[in-house]
LOLUM-391022 format. One record per residue (C-alpha): residue in one letter; x, y, z; residue number from 1. Coordinates in nm, 3 decimals. Each point is the difference from the previous one (the first is absolute). Example, Ala and Ser with C-alpha at 12.3 -4.5 7.8 and 13.67 -1.06 7.14 Angstrom:
A, 1.230, -0.450, 0.780, 1
S, 0.137, 0.344, -0.066, 2
***
This chain:
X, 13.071, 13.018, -12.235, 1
X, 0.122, -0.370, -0.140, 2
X, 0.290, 0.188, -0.143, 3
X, 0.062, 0.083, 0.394, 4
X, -0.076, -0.361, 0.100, 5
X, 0.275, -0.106, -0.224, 6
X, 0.259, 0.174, 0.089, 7
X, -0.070, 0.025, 0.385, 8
X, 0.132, 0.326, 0.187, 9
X, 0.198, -0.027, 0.316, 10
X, 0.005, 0.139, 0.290, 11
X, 0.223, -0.022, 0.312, 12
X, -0.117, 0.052, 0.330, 13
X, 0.290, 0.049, 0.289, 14
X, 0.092, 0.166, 0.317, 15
X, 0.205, 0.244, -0.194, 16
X, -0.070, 0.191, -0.294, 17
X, 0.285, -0.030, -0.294, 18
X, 0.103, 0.351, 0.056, 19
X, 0.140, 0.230, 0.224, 20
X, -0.028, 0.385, 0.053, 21
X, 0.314, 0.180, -0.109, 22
X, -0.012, 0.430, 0.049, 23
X, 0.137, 0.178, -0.298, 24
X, 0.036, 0.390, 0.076, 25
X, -0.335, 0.063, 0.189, 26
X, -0.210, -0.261, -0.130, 27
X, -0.058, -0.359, 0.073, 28
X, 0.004, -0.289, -0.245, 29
X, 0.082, -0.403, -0.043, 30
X, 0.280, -0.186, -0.091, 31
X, -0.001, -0.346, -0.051, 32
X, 0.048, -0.219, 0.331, 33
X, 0.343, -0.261, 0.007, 34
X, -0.121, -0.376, 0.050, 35
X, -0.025, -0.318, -0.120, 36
X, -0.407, 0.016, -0.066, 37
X, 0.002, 0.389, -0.129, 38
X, 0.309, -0.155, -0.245, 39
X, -0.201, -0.330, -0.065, 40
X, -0.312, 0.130, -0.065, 41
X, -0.040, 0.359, -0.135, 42
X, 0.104, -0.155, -0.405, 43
X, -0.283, -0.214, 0.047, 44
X, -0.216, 0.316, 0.101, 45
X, 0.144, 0.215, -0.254, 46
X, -0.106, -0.251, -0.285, 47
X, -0.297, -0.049, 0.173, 48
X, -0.111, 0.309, 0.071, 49
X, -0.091, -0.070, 0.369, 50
X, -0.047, 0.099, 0.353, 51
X, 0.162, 0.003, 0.295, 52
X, -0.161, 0.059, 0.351, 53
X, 0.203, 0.116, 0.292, 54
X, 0.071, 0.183, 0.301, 55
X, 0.134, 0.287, -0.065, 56
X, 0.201, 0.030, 0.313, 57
X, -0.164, 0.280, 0.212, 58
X, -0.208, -0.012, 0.251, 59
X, -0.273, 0.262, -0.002, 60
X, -0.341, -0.020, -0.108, 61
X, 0.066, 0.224, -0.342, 62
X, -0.192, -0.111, -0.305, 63
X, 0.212, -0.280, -0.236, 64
X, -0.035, 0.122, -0.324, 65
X, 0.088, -0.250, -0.253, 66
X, 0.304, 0.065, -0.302, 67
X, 0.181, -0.110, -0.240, 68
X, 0.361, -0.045, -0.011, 69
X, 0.210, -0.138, -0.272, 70
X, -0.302, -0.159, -0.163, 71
X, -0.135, -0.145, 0.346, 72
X, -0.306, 0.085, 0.156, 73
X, 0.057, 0.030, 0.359, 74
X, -0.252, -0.031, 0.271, 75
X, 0.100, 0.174, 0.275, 76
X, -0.132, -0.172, 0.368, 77
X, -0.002, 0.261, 0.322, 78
X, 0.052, -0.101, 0.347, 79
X, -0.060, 0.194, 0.362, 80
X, 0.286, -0.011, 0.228, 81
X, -0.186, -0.201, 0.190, 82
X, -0.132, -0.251, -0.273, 83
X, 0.407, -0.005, -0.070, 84
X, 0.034, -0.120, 0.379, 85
X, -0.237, -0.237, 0.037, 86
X, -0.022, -0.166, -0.345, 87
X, 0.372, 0.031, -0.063, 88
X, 0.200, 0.022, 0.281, 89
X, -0.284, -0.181, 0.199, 90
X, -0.130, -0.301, -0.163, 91
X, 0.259, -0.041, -0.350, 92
X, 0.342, 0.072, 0.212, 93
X, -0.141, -0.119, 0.332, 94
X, -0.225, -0.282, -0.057, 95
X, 0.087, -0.156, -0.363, 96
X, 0.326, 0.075, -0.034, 97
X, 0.119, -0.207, 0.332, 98
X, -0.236, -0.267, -0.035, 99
X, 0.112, -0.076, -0.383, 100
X, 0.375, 0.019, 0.087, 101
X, -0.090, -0.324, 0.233, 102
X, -0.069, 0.219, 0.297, 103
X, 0.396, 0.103, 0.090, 104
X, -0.172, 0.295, 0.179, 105
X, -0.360, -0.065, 0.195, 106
X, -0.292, 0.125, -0.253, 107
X, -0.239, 0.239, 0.143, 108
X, -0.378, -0.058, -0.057, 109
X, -0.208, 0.326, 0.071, 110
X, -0.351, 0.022, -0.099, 111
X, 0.116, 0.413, -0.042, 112
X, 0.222, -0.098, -0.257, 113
X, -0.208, -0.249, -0.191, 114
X, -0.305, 0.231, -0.115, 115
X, 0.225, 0.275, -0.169, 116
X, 0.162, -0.261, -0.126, 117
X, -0.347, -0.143, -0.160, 118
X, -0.088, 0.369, -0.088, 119
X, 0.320, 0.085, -0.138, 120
X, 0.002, -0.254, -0.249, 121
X, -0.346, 0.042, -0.107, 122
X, 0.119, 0.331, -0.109, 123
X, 0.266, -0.143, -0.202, 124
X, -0.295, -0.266, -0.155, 125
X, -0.219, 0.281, -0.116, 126
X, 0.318, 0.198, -0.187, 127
X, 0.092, -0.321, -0.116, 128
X, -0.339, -0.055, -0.131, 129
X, -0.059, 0.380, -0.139, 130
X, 0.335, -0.041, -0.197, 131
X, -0.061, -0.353, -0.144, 132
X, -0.165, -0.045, -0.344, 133
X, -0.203, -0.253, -0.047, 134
X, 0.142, -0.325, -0.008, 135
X, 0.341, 0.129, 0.075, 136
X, 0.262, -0.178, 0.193, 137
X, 0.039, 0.122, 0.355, 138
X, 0.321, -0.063, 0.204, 139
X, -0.002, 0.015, 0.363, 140
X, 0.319, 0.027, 0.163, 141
X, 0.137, -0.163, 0.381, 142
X, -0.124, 0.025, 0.349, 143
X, -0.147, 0.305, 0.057, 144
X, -0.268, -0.023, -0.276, 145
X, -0.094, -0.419, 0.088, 146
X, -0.412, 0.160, 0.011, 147
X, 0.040, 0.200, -0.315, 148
X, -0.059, -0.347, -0.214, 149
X, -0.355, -0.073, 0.144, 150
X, -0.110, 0.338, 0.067, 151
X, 0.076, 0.070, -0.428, 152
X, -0.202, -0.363, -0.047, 153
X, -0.296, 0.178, 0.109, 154
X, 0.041, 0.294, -0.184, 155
X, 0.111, -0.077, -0.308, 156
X, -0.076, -0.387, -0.068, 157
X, 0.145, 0.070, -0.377, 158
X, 0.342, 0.041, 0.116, 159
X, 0.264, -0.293, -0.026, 160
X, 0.149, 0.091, 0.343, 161
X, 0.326, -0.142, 0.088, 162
X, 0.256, 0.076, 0.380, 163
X, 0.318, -0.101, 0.090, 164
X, 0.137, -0.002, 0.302, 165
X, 0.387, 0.092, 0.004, 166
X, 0.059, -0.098, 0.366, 167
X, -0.040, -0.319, 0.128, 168
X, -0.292, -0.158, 0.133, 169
X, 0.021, -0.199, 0.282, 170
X, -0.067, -0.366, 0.088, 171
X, -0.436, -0.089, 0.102, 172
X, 0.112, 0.010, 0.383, 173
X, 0.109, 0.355, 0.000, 174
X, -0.237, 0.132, -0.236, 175
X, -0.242, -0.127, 0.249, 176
X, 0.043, 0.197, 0.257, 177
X, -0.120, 0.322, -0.171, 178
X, -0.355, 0.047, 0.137, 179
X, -0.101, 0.146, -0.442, 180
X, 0.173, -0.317, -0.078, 181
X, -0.357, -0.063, -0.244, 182
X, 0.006, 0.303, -0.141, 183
X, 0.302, 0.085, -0.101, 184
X, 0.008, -0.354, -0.220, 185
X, -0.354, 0.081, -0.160, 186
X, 0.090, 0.298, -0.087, 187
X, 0.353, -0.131, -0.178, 188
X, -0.234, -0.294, -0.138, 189
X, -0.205, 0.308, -0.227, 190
X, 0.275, -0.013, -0.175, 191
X, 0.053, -0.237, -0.327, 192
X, 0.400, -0.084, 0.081, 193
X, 0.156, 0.070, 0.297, 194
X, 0.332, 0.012, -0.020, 195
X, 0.314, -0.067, 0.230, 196
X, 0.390, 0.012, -0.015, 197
X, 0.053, -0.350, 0.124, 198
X, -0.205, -0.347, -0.049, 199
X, -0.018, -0.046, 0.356, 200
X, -0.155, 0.300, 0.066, 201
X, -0.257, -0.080, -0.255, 202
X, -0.059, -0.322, 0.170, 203
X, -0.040, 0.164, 0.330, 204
X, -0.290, 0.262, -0.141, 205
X, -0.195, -0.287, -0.185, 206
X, 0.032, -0.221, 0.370, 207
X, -0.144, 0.295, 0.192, 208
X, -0.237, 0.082, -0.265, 209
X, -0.152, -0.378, 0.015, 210
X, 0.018, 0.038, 0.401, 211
X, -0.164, 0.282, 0.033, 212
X, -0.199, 0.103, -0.250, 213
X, -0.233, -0.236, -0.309, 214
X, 0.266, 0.019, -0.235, 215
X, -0.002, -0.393, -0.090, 216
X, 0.246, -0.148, -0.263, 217
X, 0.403, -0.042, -0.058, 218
X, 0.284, 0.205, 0.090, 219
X, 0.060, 0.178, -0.319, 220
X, -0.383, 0.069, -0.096, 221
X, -0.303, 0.036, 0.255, 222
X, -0.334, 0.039, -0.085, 223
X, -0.161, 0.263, 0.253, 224
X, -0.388, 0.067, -0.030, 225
X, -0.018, -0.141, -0.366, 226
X, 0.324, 0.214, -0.135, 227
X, 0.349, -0.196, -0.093, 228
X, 0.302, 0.219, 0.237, 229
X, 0.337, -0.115, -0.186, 230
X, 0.247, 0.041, 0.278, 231
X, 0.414, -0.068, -0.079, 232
X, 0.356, 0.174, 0.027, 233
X, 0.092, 0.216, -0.195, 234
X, 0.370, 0.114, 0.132, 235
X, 0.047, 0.336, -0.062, 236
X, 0.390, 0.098, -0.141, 237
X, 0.181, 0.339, -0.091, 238
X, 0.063, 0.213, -0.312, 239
X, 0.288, -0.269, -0.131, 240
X, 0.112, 0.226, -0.313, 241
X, 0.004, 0.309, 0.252, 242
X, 0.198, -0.107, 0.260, 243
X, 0.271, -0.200, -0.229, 244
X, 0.002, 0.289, -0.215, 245
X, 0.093, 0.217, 0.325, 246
X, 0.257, -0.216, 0.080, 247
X, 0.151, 0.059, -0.311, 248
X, 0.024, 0.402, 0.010, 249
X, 0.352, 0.113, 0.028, 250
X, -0.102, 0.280, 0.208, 251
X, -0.179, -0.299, 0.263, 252
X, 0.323, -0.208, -0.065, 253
X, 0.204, 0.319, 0.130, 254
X, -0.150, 0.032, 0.266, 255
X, 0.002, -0.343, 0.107, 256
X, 0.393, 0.008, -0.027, 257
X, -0.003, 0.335, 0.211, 258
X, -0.240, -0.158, 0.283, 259
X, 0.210, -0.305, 0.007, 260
X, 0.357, 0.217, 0.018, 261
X, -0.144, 0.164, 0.348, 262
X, -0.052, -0.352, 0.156, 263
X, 0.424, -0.024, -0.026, 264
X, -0.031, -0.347, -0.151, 265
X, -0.233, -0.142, 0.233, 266
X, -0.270, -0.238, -0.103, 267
X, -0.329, 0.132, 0.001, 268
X, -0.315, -0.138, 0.120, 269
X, -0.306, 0.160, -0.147, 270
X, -0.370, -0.018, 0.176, 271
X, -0.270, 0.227, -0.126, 272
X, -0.353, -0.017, 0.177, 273
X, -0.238, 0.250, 0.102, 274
X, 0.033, 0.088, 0.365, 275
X, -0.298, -0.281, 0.088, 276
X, -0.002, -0.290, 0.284, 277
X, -0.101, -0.255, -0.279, 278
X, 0.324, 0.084, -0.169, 279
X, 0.273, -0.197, 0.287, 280
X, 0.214, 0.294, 0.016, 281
X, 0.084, -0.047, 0.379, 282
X, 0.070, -0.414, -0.025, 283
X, 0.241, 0.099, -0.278, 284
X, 0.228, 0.265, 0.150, 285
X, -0.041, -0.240, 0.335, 286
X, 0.140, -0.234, -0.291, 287
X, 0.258, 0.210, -0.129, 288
X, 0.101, 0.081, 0.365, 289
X, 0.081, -0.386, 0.076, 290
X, 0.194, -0.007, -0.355, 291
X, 0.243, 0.245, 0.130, 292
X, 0.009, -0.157, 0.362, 293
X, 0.126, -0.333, -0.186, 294
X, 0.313, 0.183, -0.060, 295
X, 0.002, -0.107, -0.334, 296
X, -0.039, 0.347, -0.139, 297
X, 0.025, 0.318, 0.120, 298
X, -0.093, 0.401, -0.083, 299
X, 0.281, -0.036, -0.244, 300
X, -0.107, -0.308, -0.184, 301
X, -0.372, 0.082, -0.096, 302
X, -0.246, 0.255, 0.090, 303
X, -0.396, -0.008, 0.001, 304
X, -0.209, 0.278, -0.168, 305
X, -0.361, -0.007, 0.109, 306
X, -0.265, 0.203, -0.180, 307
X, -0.326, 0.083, 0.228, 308
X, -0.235, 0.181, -0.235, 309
X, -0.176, 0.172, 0.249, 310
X, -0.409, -0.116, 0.021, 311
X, -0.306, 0.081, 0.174, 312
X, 0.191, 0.194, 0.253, 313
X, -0.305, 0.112, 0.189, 314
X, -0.050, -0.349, 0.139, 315
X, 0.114, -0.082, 0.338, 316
X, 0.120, -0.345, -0.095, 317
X, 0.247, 0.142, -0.259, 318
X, 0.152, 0.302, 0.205, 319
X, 0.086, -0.249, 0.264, 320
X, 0.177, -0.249, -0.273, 321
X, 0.208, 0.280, -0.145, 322
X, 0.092, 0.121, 0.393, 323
X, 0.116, -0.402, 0.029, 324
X, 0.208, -0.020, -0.368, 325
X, 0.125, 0.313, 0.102, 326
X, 0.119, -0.121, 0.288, 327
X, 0.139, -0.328, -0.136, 328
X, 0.196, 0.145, -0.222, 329
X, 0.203, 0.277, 0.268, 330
X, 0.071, -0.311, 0.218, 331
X, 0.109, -0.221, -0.360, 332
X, 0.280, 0.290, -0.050, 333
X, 0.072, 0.113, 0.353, 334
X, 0.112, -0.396, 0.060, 335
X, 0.129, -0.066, -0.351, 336
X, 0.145, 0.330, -0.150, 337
X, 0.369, -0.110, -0.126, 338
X, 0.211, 0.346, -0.063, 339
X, -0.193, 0.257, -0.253, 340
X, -0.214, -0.325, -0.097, 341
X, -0.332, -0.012, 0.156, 342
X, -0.235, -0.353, -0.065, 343
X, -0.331, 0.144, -0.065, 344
X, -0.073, 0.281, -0.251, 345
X, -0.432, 0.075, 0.085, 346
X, -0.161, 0.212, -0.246, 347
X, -0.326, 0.119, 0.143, 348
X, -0.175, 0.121, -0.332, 349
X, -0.080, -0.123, -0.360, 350
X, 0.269, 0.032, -0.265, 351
X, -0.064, 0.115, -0.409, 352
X, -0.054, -0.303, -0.200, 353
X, 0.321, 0.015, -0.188, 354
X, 0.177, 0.113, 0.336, 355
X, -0.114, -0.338, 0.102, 356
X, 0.039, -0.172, -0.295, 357
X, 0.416, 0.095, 0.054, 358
X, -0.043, -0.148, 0.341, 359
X, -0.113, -0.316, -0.154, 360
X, 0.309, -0.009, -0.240, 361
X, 0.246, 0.087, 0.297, 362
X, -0.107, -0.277, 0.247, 363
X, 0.115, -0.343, 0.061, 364
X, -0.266, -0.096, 0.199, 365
X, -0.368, 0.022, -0.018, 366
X, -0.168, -0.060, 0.329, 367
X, -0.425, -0.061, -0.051, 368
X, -0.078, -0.132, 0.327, 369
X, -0.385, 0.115, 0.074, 370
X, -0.215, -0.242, 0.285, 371
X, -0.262, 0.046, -0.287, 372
X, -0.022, 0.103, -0.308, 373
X, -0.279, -0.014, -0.306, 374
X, 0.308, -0.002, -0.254, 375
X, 0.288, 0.249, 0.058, 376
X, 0.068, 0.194, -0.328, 377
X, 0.376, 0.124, 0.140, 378
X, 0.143, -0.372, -0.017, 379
X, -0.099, -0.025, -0.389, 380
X, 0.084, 0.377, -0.018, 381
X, 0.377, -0.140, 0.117, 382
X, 0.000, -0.254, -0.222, 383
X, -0.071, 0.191, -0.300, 384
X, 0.253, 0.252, 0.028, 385
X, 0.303, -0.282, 0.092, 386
X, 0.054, 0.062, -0.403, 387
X, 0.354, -0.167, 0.057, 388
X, -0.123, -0.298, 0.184, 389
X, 0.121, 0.030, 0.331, 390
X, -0.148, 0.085, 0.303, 391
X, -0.137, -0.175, 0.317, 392
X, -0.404, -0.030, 0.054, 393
X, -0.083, -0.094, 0.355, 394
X, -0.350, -0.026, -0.006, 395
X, -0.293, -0.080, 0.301, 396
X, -0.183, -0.329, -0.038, 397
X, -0.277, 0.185, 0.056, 398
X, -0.036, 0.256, -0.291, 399
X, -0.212, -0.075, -0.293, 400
X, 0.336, 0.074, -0.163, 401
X, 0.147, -0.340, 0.078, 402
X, -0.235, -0.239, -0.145, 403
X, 0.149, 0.158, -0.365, 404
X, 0.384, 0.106, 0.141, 405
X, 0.087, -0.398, 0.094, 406
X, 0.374, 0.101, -0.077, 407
X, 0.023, 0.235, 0.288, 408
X, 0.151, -0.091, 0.346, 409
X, -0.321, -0.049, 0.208, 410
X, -0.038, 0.088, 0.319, 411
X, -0.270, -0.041, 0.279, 412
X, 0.002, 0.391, 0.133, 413
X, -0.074, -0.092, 0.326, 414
X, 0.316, -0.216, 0.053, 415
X, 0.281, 0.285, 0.128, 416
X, 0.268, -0.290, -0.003, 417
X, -0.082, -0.149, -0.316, 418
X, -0.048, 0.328, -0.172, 419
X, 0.318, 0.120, 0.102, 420
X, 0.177, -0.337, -0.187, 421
X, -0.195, 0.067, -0.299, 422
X, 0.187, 0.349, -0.020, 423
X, 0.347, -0.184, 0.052, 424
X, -0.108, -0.246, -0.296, 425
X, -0.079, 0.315, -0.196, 426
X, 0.325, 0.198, 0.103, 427
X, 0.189, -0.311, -0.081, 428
X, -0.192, -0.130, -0.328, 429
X, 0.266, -0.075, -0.273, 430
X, -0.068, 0.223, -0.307, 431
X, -0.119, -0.310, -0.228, 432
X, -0.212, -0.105, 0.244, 433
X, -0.134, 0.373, 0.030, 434
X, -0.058, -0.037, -0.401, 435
X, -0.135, -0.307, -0.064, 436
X, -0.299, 0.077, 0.306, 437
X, -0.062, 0.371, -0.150, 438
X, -0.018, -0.176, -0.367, 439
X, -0.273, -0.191, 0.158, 440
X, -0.138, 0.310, 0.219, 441
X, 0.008, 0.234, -0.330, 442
X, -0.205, -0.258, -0.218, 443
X, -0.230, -0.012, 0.264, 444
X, -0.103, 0.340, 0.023, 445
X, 0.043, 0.061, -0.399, 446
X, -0.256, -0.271, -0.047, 447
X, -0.265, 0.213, 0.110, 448
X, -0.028, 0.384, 0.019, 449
X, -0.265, 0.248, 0.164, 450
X, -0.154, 0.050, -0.347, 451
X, -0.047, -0.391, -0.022, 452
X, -0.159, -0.008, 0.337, 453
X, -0.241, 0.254, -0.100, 454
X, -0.087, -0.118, -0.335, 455
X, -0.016, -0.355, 0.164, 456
X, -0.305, 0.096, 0.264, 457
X, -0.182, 0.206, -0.261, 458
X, 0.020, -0.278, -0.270, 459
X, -0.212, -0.196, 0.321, 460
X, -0.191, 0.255, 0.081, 461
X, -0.115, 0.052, -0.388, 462
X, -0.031, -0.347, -0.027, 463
X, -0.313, -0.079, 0.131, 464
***
């Protein structure tokens, strides 16, 4: 058992489990999921030998039956249909989600939606704590497991237990306003580091934490009821070697000559963002609208691609923002349409990675303009693959993402008029100007990869 001690387990507790269910012929089985955390942290499981707990994506009430899969023990987490309403849709999508991302939409607080979310993550706690060895390091990840911390505390007091949060978290004043405002923060205080993507939002948790709860002490390390809480940024990043490596595929570079040959010569203006109203898709066609009204350029100058990677589609919010992009972009070409040329592309769907990755290549322009954003992997995604050192990064303010990309053009998303001059600066951006700010961009997001972020909060979490 001190042999165990040494070399601590881990397991990682998340909304998602690390695999997927493929059919081959008549029978089910996994595959590996795609993803930054999946591509971060399964090496550290395989050498580990550890756990992962997850849902498993249905909702029935079916027994979870734990497995193994490339080395991995997986924990499989079941939810009702209407657990997946209430705790999901309901209190993570409906609740959290808004009030994190600095309340762009009005958060809903519903008693109905609070209790499964309680019960929900309970049930996460006790896999969590039926899958740990003792004295293993437990990882609880982002806003939809904030109780599973505390609730594991109780139950397994042996555990090093660290959480980070991968969206932001907002400033005391908003946080207040959530009637389990107490809570939620003991429950993230069980934990021995709690982690976040940016310094401010660490500052913002330990300022709530000291309002509203006993944790007493300074920013970066609390003491709550006679246990030290380490709490700092740890700024999560992308598979560097992957992506450049990508970029370097002559079948990717192919296809990124091909894509660019069917724009006729026209500059291209790339924006990839799941189909959310966090992600400013509406401000930046109104943006790219007011570019073309200028005069300055037209259909046959420069077109705009937008990605929407379609996401929780049964919530009302989101139907009704894809009816208003939609929308946007028929009246963007019925008033700008030059010839053949139309000025908006819209993709409503996700792309293959190295699909995507050729996309990258192909484009001038990179337009990152979210209201809020934890970090924002696509703008260091960009960067990465701009192997030849060109390329325009027009980046939000208000991403994580900026506070690390200082060399991209940034822009306050809500600011139509000023957004649309940041894409005529970018449009117009001599080439060594374009080089010496991706240099800059490049070494930026080479300094620090996903595998250093992880290895950087476990080396935390180990250390005390």
């Amino acid at each position: 058992m001190a042999g165990k001690k040494k070399n601590r387990g881990l397991v990682v507790v998340a909304n998602r489990m690390p695999v997927r269910r493929v059919k081959k012929g008549r029978a089910g089985d996994w595959e590996t999921s795609p993803g930054g955390l999946v591509t971060a942290l399964a090496p550290m499981l395989r050498e580990r030998g550890g756990g992962w707990v997850g849902w498993d994506g249905s909702t029935g009430r079916r027994a979870s039956v734990p497995f193994v899969h490339d080395t991995i023990r997986i924990r499989p987490v079941s939810l009702t249909g209407k657990e997946f309403e209430t705790f999901y849709a309901g209190f993570s999508n409906k609740t959290l989600w808004p009030l994190y991302h600095d309340s762009i939409r009005e958060p809903q607080f519903h008693r109905r939606w609070w209790w499964p979310y309680h019960d929900v993550n309970m049930r996460f706690a006790e896999a969590a704590a039926e899958v740990a060895g003792e004295g293993d390091l437990v990882w609880v990840h982002d806003y939809q497991l904030q109780l599973v911390p505390g609730m594991l505390r109780s139950l397994r007091p042996d555990a090093r237990i660290g959480f980070f949060l991968h969206i932001p978290f907002p400033p005391e004043e908003l946080f207040a306003k959530i009637p389990w405002r107490t809570q939620i923060l003991e429950a993230m205080l069980g934990a021995d580091v709690v982690g976040f993507q940016t310094r401010l939002a660490a500052r913002n948790f330990s300022r709530a934490a000291r309002r509203f709860t006993e944790a007493r002490g300074p920013d970066g390390l609390l003491r709550f009821r006679g246990r030290r809480v380490v709490v700092d940024a740890f700024p999560i990043s992308i598979d560097v070697d992957m992506y450049e490596q990508m970029a370097r595929d002559p079948e990717v570079a192919v296809e990124a000559e091909r894509f660019r040959a069917s724009m006729n010569g026209r500059r291209i203006m790339l924006c990839v963002d799941r189909l959310d109203y966090t992600k400013g898709i509406d401000i930046r066609l109104r943006a790219f609208d007011e570019l073309l009204s200028r005069g300055r350029y037209t259909a046959e100058d420069c077109v705009l691609i937008q990605i929407a990677v379609p996401t929780r589609e049964s919530v009302e919010d989101y139907a009704e923002l894809r009816d208003n992009v939609e929308r946007l972009v028929g009246r963007i070409n019925g008033t700008h349409s030059v010839k053949q040329h139309i000025p908006v592309h819209y993709v409503y769907g996700g792309l293959p990675t190295a699909e995507l990755v050729s996309r990258y290549c192909a484009s001038d322009v990179m337009l990152v303009t979210p209201f809020r954003d934890g970090m924002n992997l696509v703008a260091k995604e960009y960067c990465t693959t701009r192997i030849r050192g060109d390329g325009v990064l027009v980046l939000s303010e208000f991403a994580g993402a900026a506070l690390e990309l200082k060399q991209a053009l940034l822009v306050n998303p809500f600011d139509v008029d000023g957004l649309a001059g940041a894409m005529e600066e970018a449009l117009e951006m001599p080439r060594a100007e374009q080089k010496r700010r991706m240099t800059s961009l490049r070494r930026a997001v080479r300094a620090r990869s996903v595998h250093d972020w992880a290895d950087g909060f476990i080396s935390r979490l180990r250390e005390g």
